[in-house]
N, C-alpha and C positions, 0 to 999 in steps of 0.2 A: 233620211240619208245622214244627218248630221248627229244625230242620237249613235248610231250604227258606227259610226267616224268616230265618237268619243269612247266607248267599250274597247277601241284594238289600241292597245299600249305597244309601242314598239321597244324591243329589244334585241341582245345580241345573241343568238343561236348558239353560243359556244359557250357564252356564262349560265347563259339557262341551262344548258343539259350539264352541265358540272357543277350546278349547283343543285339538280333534281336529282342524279344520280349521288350524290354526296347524301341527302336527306334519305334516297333508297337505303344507302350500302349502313348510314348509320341505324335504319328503321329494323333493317336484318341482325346489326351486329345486336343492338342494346335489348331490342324488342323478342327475336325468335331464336339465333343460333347460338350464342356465349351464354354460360352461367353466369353465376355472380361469386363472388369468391367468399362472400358472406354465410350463406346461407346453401350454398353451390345446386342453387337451381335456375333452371329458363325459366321464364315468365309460364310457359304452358303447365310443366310439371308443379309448380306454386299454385297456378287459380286452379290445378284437379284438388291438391291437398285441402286448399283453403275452401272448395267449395265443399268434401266430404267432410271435412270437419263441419263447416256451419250447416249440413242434414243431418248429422248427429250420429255417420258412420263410425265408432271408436269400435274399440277389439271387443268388448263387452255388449256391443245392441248388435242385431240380428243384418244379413247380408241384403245389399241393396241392389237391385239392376244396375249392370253397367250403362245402357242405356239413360237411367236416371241419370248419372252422376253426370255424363258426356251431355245430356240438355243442359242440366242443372250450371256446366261451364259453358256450350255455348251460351245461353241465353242470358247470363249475367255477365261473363269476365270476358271472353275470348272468343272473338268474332272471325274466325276462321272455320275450315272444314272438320264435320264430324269426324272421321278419319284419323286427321292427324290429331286431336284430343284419344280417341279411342286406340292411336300405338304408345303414346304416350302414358296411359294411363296401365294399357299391359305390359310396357318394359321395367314398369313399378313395381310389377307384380313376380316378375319370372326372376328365381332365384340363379337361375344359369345367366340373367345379364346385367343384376346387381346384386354386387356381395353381403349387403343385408335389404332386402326388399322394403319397400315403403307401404304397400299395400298390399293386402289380403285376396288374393283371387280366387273363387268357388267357377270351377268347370274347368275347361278347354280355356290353356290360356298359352299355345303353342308349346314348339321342342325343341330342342336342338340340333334336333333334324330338319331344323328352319319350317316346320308345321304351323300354318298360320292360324290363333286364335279365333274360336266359334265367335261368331257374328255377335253384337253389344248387347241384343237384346235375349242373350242365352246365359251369358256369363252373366257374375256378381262381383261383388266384392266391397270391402270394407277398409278402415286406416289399421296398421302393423301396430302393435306399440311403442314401436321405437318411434314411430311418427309424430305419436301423439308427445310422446314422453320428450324427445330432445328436439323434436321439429316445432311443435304448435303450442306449446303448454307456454302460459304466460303473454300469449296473444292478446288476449282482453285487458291486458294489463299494462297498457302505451307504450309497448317495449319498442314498435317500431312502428315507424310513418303510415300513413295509409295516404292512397292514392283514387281521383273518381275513375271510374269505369267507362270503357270506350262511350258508354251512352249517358254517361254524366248521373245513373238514377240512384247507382249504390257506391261503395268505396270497398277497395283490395289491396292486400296487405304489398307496399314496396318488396319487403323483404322479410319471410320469415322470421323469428324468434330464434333460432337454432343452438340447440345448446352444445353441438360438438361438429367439430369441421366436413359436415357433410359431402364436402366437394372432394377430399381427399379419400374420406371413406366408399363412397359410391363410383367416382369416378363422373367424367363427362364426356360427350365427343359428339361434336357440331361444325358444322363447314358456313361460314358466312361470307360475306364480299370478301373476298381479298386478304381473308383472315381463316383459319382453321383454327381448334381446339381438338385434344385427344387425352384425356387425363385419366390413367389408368386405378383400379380401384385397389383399397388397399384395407389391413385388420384395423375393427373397432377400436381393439383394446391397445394396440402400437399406436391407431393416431394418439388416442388418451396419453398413454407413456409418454409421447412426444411434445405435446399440448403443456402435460405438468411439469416435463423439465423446460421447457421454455420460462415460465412461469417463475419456476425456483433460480432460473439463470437468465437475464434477459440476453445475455453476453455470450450463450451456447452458439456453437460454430454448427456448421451444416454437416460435418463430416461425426460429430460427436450425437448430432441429432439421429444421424445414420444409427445410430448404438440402437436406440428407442424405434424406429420405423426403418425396419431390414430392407422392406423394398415392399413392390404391389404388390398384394392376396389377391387374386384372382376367384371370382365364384365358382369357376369349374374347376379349380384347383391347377394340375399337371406341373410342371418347372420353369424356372428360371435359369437361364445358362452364364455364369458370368454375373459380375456386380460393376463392369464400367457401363454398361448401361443406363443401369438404376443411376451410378454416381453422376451422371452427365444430363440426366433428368431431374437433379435433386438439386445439382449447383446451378446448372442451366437453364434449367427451365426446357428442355429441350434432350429428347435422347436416343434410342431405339431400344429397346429390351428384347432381347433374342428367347422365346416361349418354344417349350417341346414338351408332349407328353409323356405321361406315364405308362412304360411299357414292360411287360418284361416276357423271358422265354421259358416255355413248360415243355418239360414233354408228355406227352398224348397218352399216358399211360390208361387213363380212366377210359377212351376210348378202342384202346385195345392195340396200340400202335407203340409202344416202347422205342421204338428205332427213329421216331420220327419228333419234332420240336416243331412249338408252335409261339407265335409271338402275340401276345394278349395285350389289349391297350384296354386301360380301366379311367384315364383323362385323356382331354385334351385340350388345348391351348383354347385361351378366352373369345369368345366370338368364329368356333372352329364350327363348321356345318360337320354334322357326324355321315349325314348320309350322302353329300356331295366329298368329303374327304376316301368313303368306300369305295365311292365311282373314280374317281380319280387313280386310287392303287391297281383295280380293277383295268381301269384305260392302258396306264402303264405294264399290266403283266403282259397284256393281249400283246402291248404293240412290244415287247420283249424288250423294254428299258430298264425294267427289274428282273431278276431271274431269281428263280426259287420260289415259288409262290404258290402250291397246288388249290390253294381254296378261300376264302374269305367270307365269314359269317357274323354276323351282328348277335350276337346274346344277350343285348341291354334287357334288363326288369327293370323293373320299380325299384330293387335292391341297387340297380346302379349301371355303371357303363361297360361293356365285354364287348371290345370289338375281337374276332380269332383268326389271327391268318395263318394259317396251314401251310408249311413250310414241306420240299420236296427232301426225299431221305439223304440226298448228298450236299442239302444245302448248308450254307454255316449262317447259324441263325443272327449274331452278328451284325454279320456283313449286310445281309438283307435288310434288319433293323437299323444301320444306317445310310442305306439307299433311303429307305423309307423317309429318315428325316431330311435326308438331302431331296429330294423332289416332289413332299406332298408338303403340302400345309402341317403334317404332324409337328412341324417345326417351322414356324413363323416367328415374324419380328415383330411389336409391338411399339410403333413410332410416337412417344409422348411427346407430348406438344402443350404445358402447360400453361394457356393461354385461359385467361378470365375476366369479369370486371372488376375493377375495383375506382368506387367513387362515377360511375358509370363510364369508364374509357379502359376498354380493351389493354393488357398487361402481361407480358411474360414471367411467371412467376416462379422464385425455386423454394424449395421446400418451407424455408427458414419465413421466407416472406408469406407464405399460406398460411404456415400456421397464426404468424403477427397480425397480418388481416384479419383472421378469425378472431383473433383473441381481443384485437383495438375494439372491435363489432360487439362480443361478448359483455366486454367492460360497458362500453357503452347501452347496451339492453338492461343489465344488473342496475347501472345508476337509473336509468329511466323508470324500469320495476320498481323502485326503493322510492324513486321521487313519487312515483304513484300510490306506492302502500302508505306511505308518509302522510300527502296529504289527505287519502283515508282515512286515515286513524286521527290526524289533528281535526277533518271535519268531524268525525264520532267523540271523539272527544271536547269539541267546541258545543256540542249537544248535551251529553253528560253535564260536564260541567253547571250549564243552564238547568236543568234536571234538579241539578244538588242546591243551588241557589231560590227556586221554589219551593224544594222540599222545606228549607229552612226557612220559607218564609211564607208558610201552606197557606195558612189561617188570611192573610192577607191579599192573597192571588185569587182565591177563592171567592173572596167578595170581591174582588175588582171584576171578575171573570160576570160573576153575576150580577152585578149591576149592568154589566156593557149590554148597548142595545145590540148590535152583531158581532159575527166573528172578527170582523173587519176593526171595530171598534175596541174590543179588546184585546186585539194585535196592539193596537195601535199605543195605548194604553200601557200595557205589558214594556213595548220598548222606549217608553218616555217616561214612566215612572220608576223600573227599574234596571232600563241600561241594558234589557235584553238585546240583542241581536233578530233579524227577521227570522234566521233561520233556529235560532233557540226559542222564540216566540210561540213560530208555526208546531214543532216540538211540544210544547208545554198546553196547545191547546189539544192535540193529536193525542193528549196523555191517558190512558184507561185509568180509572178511579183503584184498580187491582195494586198499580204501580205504588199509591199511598201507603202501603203496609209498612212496617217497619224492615218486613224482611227485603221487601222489594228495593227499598232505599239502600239494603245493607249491599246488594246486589250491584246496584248502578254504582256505588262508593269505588267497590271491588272492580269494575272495569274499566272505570276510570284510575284507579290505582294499575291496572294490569299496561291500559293505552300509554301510562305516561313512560314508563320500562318499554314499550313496544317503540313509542318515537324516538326515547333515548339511545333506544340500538340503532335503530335505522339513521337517525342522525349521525354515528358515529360510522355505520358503514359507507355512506355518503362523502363524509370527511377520510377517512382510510382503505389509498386504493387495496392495501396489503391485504384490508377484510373482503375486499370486492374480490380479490385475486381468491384470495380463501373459499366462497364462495363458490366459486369456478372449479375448484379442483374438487369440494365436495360433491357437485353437481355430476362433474364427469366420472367423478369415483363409481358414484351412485349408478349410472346410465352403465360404465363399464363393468362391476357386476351384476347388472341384471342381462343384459344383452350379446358381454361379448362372445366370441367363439375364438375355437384354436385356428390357429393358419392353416389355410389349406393349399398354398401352394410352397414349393420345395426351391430353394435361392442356390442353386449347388457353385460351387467354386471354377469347376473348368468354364473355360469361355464358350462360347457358341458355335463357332466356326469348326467344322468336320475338316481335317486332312483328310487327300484324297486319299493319301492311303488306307483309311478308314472306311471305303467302296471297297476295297478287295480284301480277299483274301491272302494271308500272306502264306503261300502254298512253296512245298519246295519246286523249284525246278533245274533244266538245265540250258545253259546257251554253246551256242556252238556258229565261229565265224570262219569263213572260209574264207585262204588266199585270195580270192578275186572280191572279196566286199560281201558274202551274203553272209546275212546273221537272222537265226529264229530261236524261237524258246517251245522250251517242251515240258511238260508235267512229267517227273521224275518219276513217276509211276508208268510212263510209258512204257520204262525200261523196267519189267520185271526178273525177277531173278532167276536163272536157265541151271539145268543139269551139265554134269560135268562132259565135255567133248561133243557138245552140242553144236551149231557150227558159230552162234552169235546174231546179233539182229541188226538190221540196218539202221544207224544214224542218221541219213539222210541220202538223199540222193541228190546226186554232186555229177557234175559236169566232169567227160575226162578231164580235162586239162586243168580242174579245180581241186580244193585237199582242203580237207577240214584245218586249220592252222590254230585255231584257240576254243577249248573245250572248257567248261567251268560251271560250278552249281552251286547255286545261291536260294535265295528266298523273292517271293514279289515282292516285298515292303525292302528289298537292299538296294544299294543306289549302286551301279554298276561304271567304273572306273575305264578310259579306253583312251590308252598310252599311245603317241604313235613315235613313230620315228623323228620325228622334225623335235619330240622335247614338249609336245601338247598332248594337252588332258581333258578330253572330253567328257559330259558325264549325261545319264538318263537313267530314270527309273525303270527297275527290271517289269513291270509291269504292263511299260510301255512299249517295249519289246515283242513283237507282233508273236501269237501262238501259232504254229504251225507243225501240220502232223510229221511221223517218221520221214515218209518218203515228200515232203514237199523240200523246196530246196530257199526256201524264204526269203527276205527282203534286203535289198540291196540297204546297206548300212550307212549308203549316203542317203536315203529317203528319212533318215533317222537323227543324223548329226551332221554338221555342216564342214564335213572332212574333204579338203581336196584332193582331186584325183593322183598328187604326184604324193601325197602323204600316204603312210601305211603302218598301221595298226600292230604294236608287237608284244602289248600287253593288256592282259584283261584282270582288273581287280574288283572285286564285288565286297562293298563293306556296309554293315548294317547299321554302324553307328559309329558316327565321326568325335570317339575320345581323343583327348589329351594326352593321354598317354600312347597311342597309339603313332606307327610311323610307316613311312613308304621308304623303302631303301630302293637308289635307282642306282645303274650300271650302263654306262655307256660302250661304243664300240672299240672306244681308242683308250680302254681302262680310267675313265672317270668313276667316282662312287663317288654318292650323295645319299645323305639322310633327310630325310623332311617331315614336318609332323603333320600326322593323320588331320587333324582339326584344320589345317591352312585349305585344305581340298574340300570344306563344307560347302560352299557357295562358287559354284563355275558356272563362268557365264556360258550364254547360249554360243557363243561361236569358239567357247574354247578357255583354257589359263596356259600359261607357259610356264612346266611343270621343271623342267630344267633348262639353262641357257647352255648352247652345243657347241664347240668351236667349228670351225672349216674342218668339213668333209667328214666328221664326225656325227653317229646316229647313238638314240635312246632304244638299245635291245632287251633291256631286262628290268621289270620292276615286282615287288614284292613288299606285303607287309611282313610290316616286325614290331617287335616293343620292344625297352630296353633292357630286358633277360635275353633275349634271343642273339645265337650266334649266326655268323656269316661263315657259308663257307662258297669259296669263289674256284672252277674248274677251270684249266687250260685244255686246250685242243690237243698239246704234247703230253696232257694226263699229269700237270703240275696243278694244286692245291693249295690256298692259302688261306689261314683261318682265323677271325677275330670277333670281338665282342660287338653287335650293333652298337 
């Protein structure tokens, strides 16, 4: 009982779980969901690289099971599920979900059509070169820490070698405790540009870095809408980039259809399902939230992506192509969120500082290589040198060698009689008898002459960051002609956001309101044109005791002006304007504008565009006239503007546009006329 009694430690229930979940949320952030801003990989994506590298997968030997590679990680680095090593090691591979792929994949390795890659033990695959070349190269060389392994039996590398800012180039995106990352990918040869002006300027501003890195390259290519995005994810750390594809309209000529237009998508937006985006336009035609749509087929090859939507003979190809981007994903945002490690704690980073982090990281790799090659070449050359001091002292090494009763004894010998070193010692007995020659001596002379110019550089690039910096831009020069590519996505200048008026068609029509408040709109084509003494067509059908009072034809994109008598100015888009046929008698005009029932309606102006030059000339009943400019009438609130002040008992009967050419001419009831310049 009393053994049992010593094992229970009491504690308080409230520090233990906030200090368990604390150890959790940092085991997810440092361990599984965040990069590293270094070398811009997770822990999983590092021990696939590191373990294909150490089986000897490079672009030149032959392709390996994926299966292998995925034991070959669980079983040394990474003691989680096959699974999740095995999506990890295909999102390396599929060129549609990183802008330069890290690894080589033979078979089925999914689509875009969200097709899930054949099972591990069908596929293959190998390291990219770029992997090997800017990711691993230099690894053996103490460029960076090495850490043991969940089981203590082998060691893995902290942090790759990397020789170009991988995390900006590829991009990342991870959800951890309480933290998120989302860092969109971006061109080879831009991050380079951006890297070497840093370098050349430590003092370059983020907006000047914008020159060199336009914004993300996306691997499926399609657009960018707008650059406040990109700029508020570059300075902030934090942004939305508003992404649309690549579309455009043909007509169907090749199919035999001349009269008819089709709208062809050849991208689309990064991380865009292509066969749940079909279903989607598909859902919307049926449920008749898009209209004009006769047909939708997929033509994608091997040659590339052809989405066709078949469009009906009266549609405006247009308007449907921005329905399209207003309600499908063809047009999505892209929420960056550039969150990393650096120094292992979680950081919001903007541009300027990814690349410095890289670059701090770099320096420090290059001095660690250099310290390493260094003492390389001083132990080869501490060898040498021993080498050339028995040569010149052959005859007497010789007999000491052979009088000695072991090897042990003429080591021993060797460093007390002439000063050798252990390891010049062990050297001088290891020596083949070939090496006596004269030429052999002239040879070891010669590399030893060659070591001491090899440590004199490296010392001096040790001593000058400006060579180490030098260094770095050769390195990336190097990496960015062999590898780069051109941009494939398009940064266009209009912003994101569709005006509605860019749903419709701006179609002529007509409105028509009647003494008692109804108002409706009708396509101008309703009204076609009749022989002469024919008897005319009904405009609508109107109540006796009703009369058409204001007649007027404008366009759907015009904003439609409605004067009443009280001196207010209501406004609404002609589009919103319910359609209704000939003989319907249409919508009460208060369901529309928020006009009270003793106010009344006594002018209607329809204007397409609110210039500055433009004006409303108003005419009251007790002979007031007023000029006002067009542009004050842009923005009317929802319940109204007070378009003239009216005195007692006086009403607003007449308004009209003018510009300042235009004359006035004003009529009396007695048939008097008076006339002047607006």
């Amino acid at each position: 009982m009393t053994s049992s009694q010593e094992r229970i430690v009491p504690t308080d229930l409230r520090n233990e779980m906030s200090r368990s979940y604390l150890e959790y949320a940092m085991s997810v952030i440092v361990g599984r969901a965040l990069p590293d801003a270094r070398d811009g990989l997770k822990p999983v994506h590092r021990r696939i690289l590191y373990a294909m590298y150490e089986l000897g997968l490079t672009p030149e030997r032959p392709f390996r099971k994926c299966a292998r590679v995925v034991g070959e990680v669980l079983g040394k680095y990474h003691p989680h599920g096959d699974t999740a090593v095995y999506d990890a090691l295909v999102r390396m591979a599929q060129d549609f979900s990183m802008r330069n792929p890290l690894i080589n994949g033979h078979g089925n390795f999914g689509s875009v059509d969200n097709d899930p890659p054949a099972a591990m033990r069908y596929t293959e695959c190998r390291l990219q070169s770029l992997a090997t070349n800017a990711l691993l190269r230099d690894i053996e060389a103490e460029t960076v820490d090495f850490a043991d392994t969940f089981d203590g039996a082998q060691q893995e590398p902290v942090v790759l070698p990397s020789r170009i800012p991988q995390l900006l180039l590829n991009g990342s995106s991870g959800i951890a405790v309480g933290m998120a990352t989302n860092i969109p990918p971006h061109n080879l040869g831009e991050v380079i540009d951006g890297l070497i002006a840093l370098i050349e300027n430590p003092e370059i501003t983020i907006q000047q870095l914008r020159g060199h890195i336009k914004g993300p390259d996306f691997p499926t290519g399609a657009q960018i809408l707008g650059h406040s995005g990109i700029r508020d994810a570059y300075d902030t750390g934090r942004g939305s980039i508003t992404m649309q594809g690549v579309a455009a309209i043909e007509l169907m000529e090749h199919r035999g259809r001349p009269d008819r237009e089709a709208i062809i998508i050849t991208e689309l937006p990064y991380q865009t399902n292509k066969a749940s985006l079909i279903e989607k336009i598909a859902d919307l035609v049926n449920d008749k939230r898009i209209e004009g749509i006769s047909d939708i087929r997929d033509e994608s090859d091997r040659d590339g992506m052809r989405i066709v939507i078949e469009l009906k003979r009266d549609a405006i190809a247009r308007v449907v192509l921005n329905n399209l981007y207003k309600q499908t994903p063809l047009r999505n945002n892209f929420g960056a969120n550039m969150l990393a490690l650096v120094n292992g704690e979680p950081q919001l980073l903007d541009l300027k500082f990814f690349l410095q982090v890289f670059l701090n990281f770099r320096i420090e790799a290059i001095t660690r290589r250099t310290q390493y090659k260094l003492r390389k070449a001083q132990e080869r050359d501490h060898i040498l040198q021993g080498l050339l001091i028995a040569l010149e002292n052959l005859d007497a090494i010789i007999r000491l060698i052979r009088q000695a009763a072991d090897t042990a004894t003429a080591k021993q010998q060797l460093v007390e009689n002439f000063a050798f070193s252990e390891v010049q010692a062990d050297a001088i007995l290891q020596m083949q008898l070939r090496r006596l020659t004269a030429l052999e001596s002239e040879k070891i002379n010669a590399e030893h002459e060659e070591l001491l110019a090899v440590i004199a550089d490296l010392e001096d690039i040790l001593a000058r960051r400006e060579r180490i910096e030098g260094i770095i831009v050769e390195e990336v020069t190097e990496i960015k002609n062999i590898h780069a590519t051109p941009r494939r996505t398009e940064i266009l200048a209009a912003e994101g956001e569709l005006d509605e008026t860019d749903l419709i068609a701006n179609e002529p029509v007509v409105i028509l309101l009647t003494e008692q408040g109804y108002i409706k709109r009708m396509p101008v084509d309703t009204f076609e044109a009749q022989n002469r003494a024919t008897r005319g067509r009904a405009g609508a059908k109107i109540k006796e005791d009703d009369a058409v009072e204001h007649f007027l034809t404008c366009c759907d994109h015009d904003m439609v002006l409605f004067f009443s008598d009280r001196g207010v100015v209501y406004s609404i888009n002609t589009y919103k304007i319910p359609t209704a046929s000939r003989t319907a008698r249409g919508a009460p005009i208060v369901q529309l504008l928020p006009i009270p029932r003793e106010e009344k309606i006594t002018s209607l102006i329809a204007v397409s565009e609110f210039t500055d030059d433009g004006y409303l000339v108003m005419l009251t009943q007790n002979g007031i006239i007023k000029k006002s400019a067009l542009s004050a009438f842009s923005n009317i609130r929802n319940n109204g503007l007070i378009a003239i002040s009216l005195g007692e008992g006086d009403r607003l009967r007449w308004v009209r546009l003018a510009t300042a050419e235009d004359s006035v001419i004003i009529g009396s009831r007695l048939g008097m006329a008076i006339h002047f310049q607006a």
